[in-house]
N, C-alpha and C positions, 0 to 999 in steps of 0.2 A: 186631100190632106196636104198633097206638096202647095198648092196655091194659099191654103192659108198659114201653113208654115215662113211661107215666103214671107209674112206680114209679119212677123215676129224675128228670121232671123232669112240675111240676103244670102247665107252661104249655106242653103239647103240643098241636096243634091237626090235627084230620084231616079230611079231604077226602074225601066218597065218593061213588061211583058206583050207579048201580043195576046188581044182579047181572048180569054177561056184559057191562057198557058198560066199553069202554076210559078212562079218565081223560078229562077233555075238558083237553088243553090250554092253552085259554085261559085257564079258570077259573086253574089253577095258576100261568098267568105273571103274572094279575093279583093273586091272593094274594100271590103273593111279592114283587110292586112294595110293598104294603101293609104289612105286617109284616118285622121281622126275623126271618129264619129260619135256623138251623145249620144242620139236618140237613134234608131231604129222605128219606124213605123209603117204600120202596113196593111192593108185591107184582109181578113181573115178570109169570105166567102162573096164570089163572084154569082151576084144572085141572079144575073139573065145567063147565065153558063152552067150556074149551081160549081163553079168550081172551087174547090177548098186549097188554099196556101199551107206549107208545112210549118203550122206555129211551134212543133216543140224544136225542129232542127233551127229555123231561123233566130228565136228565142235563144236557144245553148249561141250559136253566133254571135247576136247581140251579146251577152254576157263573156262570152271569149275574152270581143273584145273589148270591152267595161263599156259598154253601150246598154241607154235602158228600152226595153222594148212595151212598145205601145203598141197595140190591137183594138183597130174598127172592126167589131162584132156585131155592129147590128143586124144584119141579116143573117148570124150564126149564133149566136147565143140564144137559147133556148130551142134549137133542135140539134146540136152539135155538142159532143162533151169535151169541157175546155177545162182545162187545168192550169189554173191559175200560175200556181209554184212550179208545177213539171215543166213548162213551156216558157216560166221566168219573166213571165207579163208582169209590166210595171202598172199602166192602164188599159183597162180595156173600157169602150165604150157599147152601148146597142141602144135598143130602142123596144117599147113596148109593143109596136103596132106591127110587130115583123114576125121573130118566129115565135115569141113568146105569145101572139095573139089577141092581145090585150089591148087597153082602150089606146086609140092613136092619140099624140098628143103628149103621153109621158116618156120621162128617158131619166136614165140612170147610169153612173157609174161605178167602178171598180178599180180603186186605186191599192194597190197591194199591201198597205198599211189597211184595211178595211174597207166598207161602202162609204161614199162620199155623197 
């Protein structure tokens, strides 16, 4: 995500973790006191770790601070329950061929106005 954000906008800035660690929280609420930030985005579930990021706390975050939050779900959506409005996801993306099971090949999204 940060590499193709870079293509769209040069003053993207990302956050990371060491492989299988959840986002640390805090780190995140105090970046975001510190800079202006739009978008928030962030891979939902770590599928060679199976680790899962805390969408509704990072989510409340983002909206703190008038930040909209986007969620890569493909490898959580459909065996994960996600809540769209609790968590204050703006998009969220996934994919059919992952936990939903279905034919590889399709994808879909979820823009918080409806399905797109």
């Amino acid at each position: 995500m940060h590499k193709t954000s870079l293509i769209h906008n040069q003053d993207t800035h990302v956050l990371q973790q060491p492989w299988g660690m959840p986002f640390d929280t805090d780190q995140i609420s105090t970046y975001l006191a510190a800079h202006k930030i739009d978008v928030v985005a962030m891979v939902h579930h770590e599928t060679s770790s199976g680790m899962l990021n805390p969408l509704a706390v990072i989510g409340n975050l983002a909206r703190a601070n008038g930040a909209i939050f986007v969620v890569d779900g493909v490898s959580s959506v459909g065996a994960e329950a996600i809540d769209m409005e609790g968590c204050n996801i703006a998009f969220c993306s996934s994919s059919s061929s992952k936990a939903i099971g279905s034919y590889p090949g399709l994808s879909f999204c979820y823009w918080a106005q409806g399905p797109v």
